[in-house]
C-alpha positions as CSV (number, residue, x, y, z in Angstrom):
1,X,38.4,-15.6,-30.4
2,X,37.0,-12.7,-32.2
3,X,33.4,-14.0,-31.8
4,X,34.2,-14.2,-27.8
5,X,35.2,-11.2,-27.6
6,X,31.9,-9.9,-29.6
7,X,29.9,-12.0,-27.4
8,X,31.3,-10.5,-23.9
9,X,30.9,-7.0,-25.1
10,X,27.6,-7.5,-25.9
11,X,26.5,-9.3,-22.4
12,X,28.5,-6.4,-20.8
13,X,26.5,-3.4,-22.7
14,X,23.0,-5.3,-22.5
15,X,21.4,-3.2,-19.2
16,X,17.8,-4.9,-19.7
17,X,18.8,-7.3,-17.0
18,X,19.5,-4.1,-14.4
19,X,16.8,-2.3,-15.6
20,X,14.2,-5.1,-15.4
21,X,15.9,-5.3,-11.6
22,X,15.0,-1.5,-10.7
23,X,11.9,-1.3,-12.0
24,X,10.9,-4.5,-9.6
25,X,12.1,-3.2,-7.0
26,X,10.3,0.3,-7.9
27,X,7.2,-1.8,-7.9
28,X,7.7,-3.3,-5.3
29,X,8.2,0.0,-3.3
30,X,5.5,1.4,-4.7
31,X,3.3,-1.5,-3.6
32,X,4.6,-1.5,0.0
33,X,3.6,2.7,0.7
34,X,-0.2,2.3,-1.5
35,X,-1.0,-0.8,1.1
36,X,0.4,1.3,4.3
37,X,-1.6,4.0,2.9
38,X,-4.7,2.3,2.5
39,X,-4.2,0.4,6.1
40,X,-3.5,3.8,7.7
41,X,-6.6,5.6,5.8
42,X,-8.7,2.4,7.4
43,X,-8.0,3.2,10.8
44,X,-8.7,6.5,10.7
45,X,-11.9,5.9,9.0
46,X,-12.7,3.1,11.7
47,X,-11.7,5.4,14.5
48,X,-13.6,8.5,13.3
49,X,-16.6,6.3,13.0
50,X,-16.2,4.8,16.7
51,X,-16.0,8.4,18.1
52,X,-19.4,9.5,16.0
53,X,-20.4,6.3,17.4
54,X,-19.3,7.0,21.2
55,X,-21.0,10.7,20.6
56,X,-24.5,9.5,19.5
57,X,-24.6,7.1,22.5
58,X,-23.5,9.7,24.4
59,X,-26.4,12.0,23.3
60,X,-30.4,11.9,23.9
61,X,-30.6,11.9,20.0
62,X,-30.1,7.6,19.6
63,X,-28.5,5.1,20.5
64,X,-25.2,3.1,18.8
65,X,-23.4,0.0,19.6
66,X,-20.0,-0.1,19.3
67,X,-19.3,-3.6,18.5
68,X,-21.2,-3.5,15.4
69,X,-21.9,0.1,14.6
70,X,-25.2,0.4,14.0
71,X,-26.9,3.5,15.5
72,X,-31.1,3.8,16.1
């Protein structure tokens, strides 16, 4: 009975289980707001880069098309 007793204060002071738990979901967290990030810096990027695209076609300098970006 002793050894029981040793056994279930043992399991019930062990937190490497919990902490194992928060760091995963810390990760996982962490994961989620550097993807959003990089999906938000992309369209930014993407829409700056249409408007410089929209302006040269809009000036006498060149020429760009949109659908691919390339400017002359």
């Amino acid at each position: 009975m002793k050894k029981l007793m040793t056994m279930a204060r043992q399991f019930r002071d062990d937190d490497n289980g919990a902490a194992m738990v928060e760091y995963s979901i810390l990760v996982g967290i962490i994961a989620a707001a550097a993807i959003l990030a990089i999906l938000a810096i992309g369209g930014w990027v993407t829409g700056r880069f249409t408007g410089l695209c929209a302006a040269l076609e809009a000036s006498p300098l060149g020429t760009c098309n949109v659908g691919t970006g390339v400017g002359t």
